[in-house]
C-alpha positions in Angstrom: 74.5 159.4 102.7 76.8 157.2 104.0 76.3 153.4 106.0 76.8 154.0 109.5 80.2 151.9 110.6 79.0 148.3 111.8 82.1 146.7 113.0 80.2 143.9 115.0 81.7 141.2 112.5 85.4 142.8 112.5 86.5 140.0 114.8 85.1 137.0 112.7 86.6 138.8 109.4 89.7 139.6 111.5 89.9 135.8 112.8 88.9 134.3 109.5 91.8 136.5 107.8 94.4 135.1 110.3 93.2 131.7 109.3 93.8 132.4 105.7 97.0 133.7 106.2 98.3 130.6 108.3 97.1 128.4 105.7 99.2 130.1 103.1 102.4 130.4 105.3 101.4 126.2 106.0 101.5 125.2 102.5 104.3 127.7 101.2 106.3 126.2 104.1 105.1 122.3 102.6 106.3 123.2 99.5 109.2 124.3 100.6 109.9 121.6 102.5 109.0 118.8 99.5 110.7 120.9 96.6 114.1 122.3 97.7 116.2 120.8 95.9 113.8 121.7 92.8 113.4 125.5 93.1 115.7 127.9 92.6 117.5 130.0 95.3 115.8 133.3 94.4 112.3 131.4 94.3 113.4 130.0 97.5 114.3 133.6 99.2 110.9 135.0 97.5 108.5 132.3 99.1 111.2 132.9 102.5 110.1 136.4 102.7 106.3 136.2 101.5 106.1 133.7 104.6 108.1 136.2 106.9 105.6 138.6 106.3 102.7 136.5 106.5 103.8 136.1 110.1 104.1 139.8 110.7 100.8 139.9 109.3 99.6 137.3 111.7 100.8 139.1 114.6 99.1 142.2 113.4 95.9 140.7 112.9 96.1 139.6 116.1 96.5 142.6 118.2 93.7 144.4 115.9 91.8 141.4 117.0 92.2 141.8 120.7 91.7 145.9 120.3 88.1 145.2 118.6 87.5 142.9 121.3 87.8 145.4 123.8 86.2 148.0 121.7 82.9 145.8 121.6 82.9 145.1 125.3 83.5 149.3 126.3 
Protein backbone atom coordinates (compact mmCIF):
# COMPACT_ATOMS: atom_id res chain seq x y z
CA UNK A 1 0.00 0.00 0.00
CA UNK A 2 1.40 3.09 -0.59
CA UNK A 3 2.02 6.42 2.05
CA UNK A 4 -0.49 8.79 1.34
CA UNK A 5 1.34 12.19 -0.07
CA UNK A 6 2.17 14.52 2.93
CA UNK A 7 3.55 17.55 1.44
CA UNK A 8 2.97 19.81 4.62
CA UNK A 9 6.94 20.07 4.94
CA UNK A 10 7.56 20.75 1.03
CA UNK A 11 8.04 24.44 1.82
CA UNK A 12 10.71 23.99 4.68
CA UNK A 13 12.52 21.25 2.40
CA UNK A 14 11.97 23.54 -0.51
CA UNK A 15 13.32 26.73 1.51
CA UNK A 16 16.10 24.72 3.17
CA UNK A 17 17.20 23.47 -0.47
CA UNK A 18 17.39 27.11 -1.72
CA UNK A 19 19.56 27.81 1.23
CA UNK A 20 21.94 25.07 0.32
CA UNK A 21 22.15 26.01 -2.99
CA UNK A 22 23.07 29.84 -2.25
CA UNK A 23 25.64 28.64 0.08
CA UNK A 24 27.31 26.71 -2.72
CA UNK A 25 26.94 29.47 -5.41
CA UNK A 26 28.53 31.83 -2.12
CA UNK A 27 31.56 29.94 -1.68
CA UNK A 28 32.19 28.75 -5.46
CA UNK A 29 31.86 32.53 -6.12
CA UNK A 30 34.75 33.12 -2.88
CA UNK A 31 36.83 30.85 -4.41
CA UNK A 32 36.61 32.27 -7.43
CA UNK A 33 37.17 35.42 -6.36
CA UNK A 34 40.61 34.42 -4.00
CA UNK A 35 42.03 31.91 -6.66
CA UNK A 36 41.86 33.29 -10.20
CA UNK A 37 44.95 33.70 -11.01
CA UNK A 38 45.51 29.92 -9.66
CA UNK A 39 42.90 27.91 -11.53
CA UNK A 40 42.85 27.22 -14.83
CA UNK A 41 40.44 28.72 -17.50
CA UNK A 42 38.48 25.53 -18.06
CA UNK A 43 38.11 25.05 -14.13
CA UNK A 44 37.19 28.61 -14.16
CA UNK A 45 34.26 28.20 -16.96
CA UNK A 46 33.23 24.72 -15.06
CA UNK A 47 32.70 26.45 -11.51
CA UNK A 48 31.13 29.63 -14.08
CA UNK A 49 28.43 27.43 -15.23
CA UNK A 50 27.82 25.15 -12.02
CA UNK A 51 27.11 28.65 -10.40
CA UNK A 52 24.81 29.73 -13.45
CA UNK A 53 22.80 26.92 -12.85
CA UNK A 54 22.71 27.03 -9.21
CA UNK A 55 20.90 30.35 -9.85
CA UNK A 56 18.41 28.82 -12.27
CA UNK A 57 17.91 26.38 -9.71
CA UNK A 58 17.31 29.03 -7.18
CA UNK A 59 14.74 30.67 -9.22
CA UNK A 60 13.01 27.41 -9.69
CA UNK A 61 12.92 26.56 -6.14
CA UNK A 62 11.46 29.57 -5.68
CA UNK A 63 8.45 29.55 -7.73
CA UNK A 64 7.81 25.76 -6.57
CA UNK A 65 7.99 27.39 -3.29
CA UNK A 66 5.34 29.97 -3.78
CA UNK A 67 3.00 27.26 -5.79
CA UNK A 68 3.07 24.88 -2.48
CA UNK A 69 2.32 27.87 -0.59
CA UNK A 70 -0.79 28.45 -2.28
CA UNK A 71 -1.51 24.89 -2.58
CA UNK A 72 -1.54 24.62 1.38
CA UNK A 73 -3.71 27.65 1.86
CA UNK A 74 -6.62 26.32 -1.10
Amino acid sequence: MAKPDNRSDNVEKLQENVQNTIENFRETQEYLDEHADEISGEEMEQLQEKNARREESIASFREEIKDEAAAQND
